[in-house]
C-alpha positions, 0 to 999 in steps of 0.5 A: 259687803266688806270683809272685816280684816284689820282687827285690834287682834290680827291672830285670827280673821273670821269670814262670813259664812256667805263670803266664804261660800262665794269664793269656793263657789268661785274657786270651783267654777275656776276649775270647771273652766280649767278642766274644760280648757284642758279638755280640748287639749286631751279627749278621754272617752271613759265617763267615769275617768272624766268626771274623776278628773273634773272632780280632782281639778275642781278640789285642786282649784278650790284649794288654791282660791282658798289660799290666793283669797285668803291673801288678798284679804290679808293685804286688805282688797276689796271684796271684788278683788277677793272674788277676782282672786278666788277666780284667777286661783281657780283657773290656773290652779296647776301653775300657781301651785307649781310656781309656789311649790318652787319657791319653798323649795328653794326657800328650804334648799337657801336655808338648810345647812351647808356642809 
């Protein structure tokens, strides 16, 4: 399956509906890994608190494998490597968020005026 991004027109690059599904699927069970290796780090004893954070982590992951899709698909990868990309997001959601949170913060501090 090959994903169809080096358009005449590079405005916009339209997916499949059945790729787009795989990498939020992708993204999704990322997170559920995510929230099951932070688990063992904090036990919580609430069910309904629980199943709130895998929630919030499964969506946060979701988002990020979104992006770090959308990137690879930008720089031409293979679908493979989308998938690979939509995983990796989904699992470490928190530090790549984090790490990119930093860079526009510091992308915003160099290019705001000085007085």
């Amino acid at each position: 399956m090959a994903i169809p991004n080096q358009l005449p027109n590079t405005e916009v690059v339209l997916l499949e509906v059945e790729i787009l599904l795989t990498i939020i699927f992708v993204g999704a069970w990322g997170g559920f890994v995510s929230y099951f290796i932070g688990k063992e780090k904090a036990q919580q004893s609430d069910a309904h608190k629980s199943i709130t954070n895998c929630l919030k982590q499964v969506v946060i992951s979701c988002f990020t494998s979104f992006l770090l899709s959308a990137l690879a698909i930008e720089k031409g990868f293979s679908f493979n490597m989308v998938l690979l990309a939509a995983g990796l997001g989904g699992v470490f959601a928190a530090p790549i968020l984090k790490i990119l949170g930093d860079k526009i913060k510091k992308y915003i501090n160099d290019a705001s005026p000085r007085e």
